[in-house]
DRENKOL-374556 format. One record per residue (C-alpha): residue in one letter; y, x, z. Coordinates in steps of 0.05 Angstrom, whole numbers, plus 5000, padded with zeros to 4 digits. Example, Ala and Ser with C-alpha at 12.3 -4.5 7.8 and 13.67 -1.06 7.14 Angstrom:
REM residues 2
[site a; [4910; 5246; 5156]]
[site s; [4979; 5273; 5143]]
//
This chain:
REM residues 114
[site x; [4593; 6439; 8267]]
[site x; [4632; 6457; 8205]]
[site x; [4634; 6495; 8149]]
[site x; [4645; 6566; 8161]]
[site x; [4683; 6572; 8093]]
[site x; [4733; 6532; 8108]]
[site x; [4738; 6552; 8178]]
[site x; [4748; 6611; 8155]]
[site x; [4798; 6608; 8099]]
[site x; [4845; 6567; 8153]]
[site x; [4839; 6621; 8202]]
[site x; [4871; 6674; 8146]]
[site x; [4919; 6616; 8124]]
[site x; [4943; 6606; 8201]]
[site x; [4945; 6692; 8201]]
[site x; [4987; 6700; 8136]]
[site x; [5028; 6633; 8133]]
[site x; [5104; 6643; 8146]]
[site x; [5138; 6627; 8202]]
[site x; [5158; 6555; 8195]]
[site x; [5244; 6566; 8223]]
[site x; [5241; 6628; 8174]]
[site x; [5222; 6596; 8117]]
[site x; [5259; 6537; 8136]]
[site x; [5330; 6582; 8142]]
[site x; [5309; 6628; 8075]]
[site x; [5308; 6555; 8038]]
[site x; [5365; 6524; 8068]]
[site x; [5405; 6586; 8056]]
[site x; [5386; 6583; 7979]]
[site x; [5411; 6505; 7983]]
[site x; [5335; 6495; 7967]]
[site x; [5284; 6435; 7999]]
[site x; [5223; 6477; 8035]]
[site x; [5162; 6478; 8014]]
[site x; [5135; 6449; 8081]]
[site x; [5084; 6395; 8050]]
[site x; [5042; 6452; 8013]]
[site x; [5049; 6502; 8065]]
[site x; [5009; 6462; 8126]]
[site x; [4940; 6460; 8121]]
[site x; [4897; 6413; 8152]]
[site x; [4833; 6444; 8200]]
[site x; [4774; 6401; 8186]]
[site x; [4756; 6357; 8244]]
[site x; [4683; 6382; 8244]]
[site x; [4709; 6451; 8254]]
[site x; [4768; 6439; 8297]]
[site x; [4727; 6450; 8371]]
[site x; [4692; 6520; 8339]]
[site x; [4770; 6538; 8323]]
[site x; [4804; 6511; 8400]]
[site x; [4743; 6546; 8433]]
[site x; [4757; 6615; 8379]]
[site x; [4837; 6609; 8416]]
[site x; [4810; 6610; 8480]]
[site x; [4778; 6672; 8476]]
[site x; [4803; 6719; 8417]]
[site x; [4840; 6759; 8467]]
[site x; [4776; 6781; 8506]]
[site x; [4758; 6840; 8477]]
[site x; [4722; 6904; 8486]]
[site x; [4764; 6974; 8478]]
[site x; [4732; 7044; 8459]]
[site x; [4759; 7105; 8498]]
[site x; [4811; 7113; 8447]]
[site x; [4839; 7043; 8450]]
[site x; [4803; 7016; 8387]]
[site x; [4772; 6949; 8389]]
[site x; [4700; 6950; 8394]]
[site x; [4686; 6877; 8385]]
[site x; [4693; 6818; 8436]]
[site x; [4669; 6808; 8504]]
[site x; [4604; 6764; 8499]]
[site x; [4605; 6758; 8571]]
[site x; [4673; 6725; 8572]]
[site x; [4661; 6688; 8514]]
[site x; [4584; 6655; 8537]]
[site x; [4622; 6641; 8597]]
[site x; [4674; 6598; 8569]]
[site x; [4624; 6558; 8533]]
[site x; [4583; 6549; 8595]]
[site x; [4665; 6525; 8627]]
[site x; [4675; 6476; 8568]]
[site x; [4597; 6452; 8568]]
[site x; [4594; 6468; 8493]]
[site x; [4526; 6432; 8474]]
[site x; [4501; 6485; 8417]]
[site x; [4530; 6538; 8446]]
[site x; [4482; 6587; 8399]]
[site x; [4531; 6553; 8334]]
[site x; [4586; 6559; 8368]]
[site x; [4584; 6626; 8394]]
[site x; [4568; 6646; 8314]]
[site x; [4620; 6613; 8291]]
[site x; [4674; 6649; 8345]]
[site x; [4635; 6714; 8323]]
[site x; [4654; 6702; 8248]]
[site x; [4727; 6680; 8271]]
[site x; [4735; 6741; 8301]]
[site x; [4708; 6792; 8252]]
[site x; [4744; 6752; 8199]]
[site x; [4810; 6760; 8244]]
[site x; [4796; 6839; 8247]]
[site x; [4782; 6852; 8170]]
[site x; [4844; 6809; 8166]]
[site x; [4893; 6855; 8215]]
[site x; [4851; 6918; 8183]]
[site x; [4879; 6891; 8110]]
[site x; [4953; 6883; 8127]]
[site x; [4954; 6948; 8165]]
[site x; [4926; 6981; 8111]]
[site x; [4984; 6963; 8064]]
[site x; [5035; 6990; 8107]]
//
């Protein structure tokens, strides 16, 4: 598997980037060429199952009482890996964990600048 850096800093690139027809209007209306060849980045191939298998299960998560998110559902997410037959599923089940809390601290970040 991957790096978890860089695995990492493309899951808060893919959270912060700008929407691509946005951007794409805001330059066009400026009579300006977009920026479109920096903006993409490319997911390393090493990480790119940790980061499909991280998609498939971001939304299963655990609420507290109050509606907070406690973390994710390990249940859901060990069973997925069992469905896709993920060989180190130990790695991989890390590397969704740090997807995930890097996701939160993320959302927790821009909310706090609100």
């Amino acid at each position: 598997r991957g790096s978890n850096k860089k695995l990492t800093e493309f899951l808060i690139w893919q959270l912060g980037k700008p929407d691509c027809e946005e951007c794409c209007e805001e330059y066009t209306d400026r009579n300006r060429e977009p920026p479109c060849d920096n903006c993409y980045r490319e997911l390393d191939e090493e990480n790119i199952e940790s980061w499909h298998m991280y998609l498939l299960v971001r939304d299963q998560i655990r609420l507290s009482g109050g509606g907070d998110v406690v973390g994710l559902d390990y249940t859901a997410v060990l069973s997925v890996l069992e469905l896709y037959e993920i060989k180190n599923s130990k790695k991989m089940f890390e590397d969704i964990l740090i997807q995930f809390n890097t996701e939160r601290e993320e959302v927790k970040k821009k909310n706090s600048e609100k």
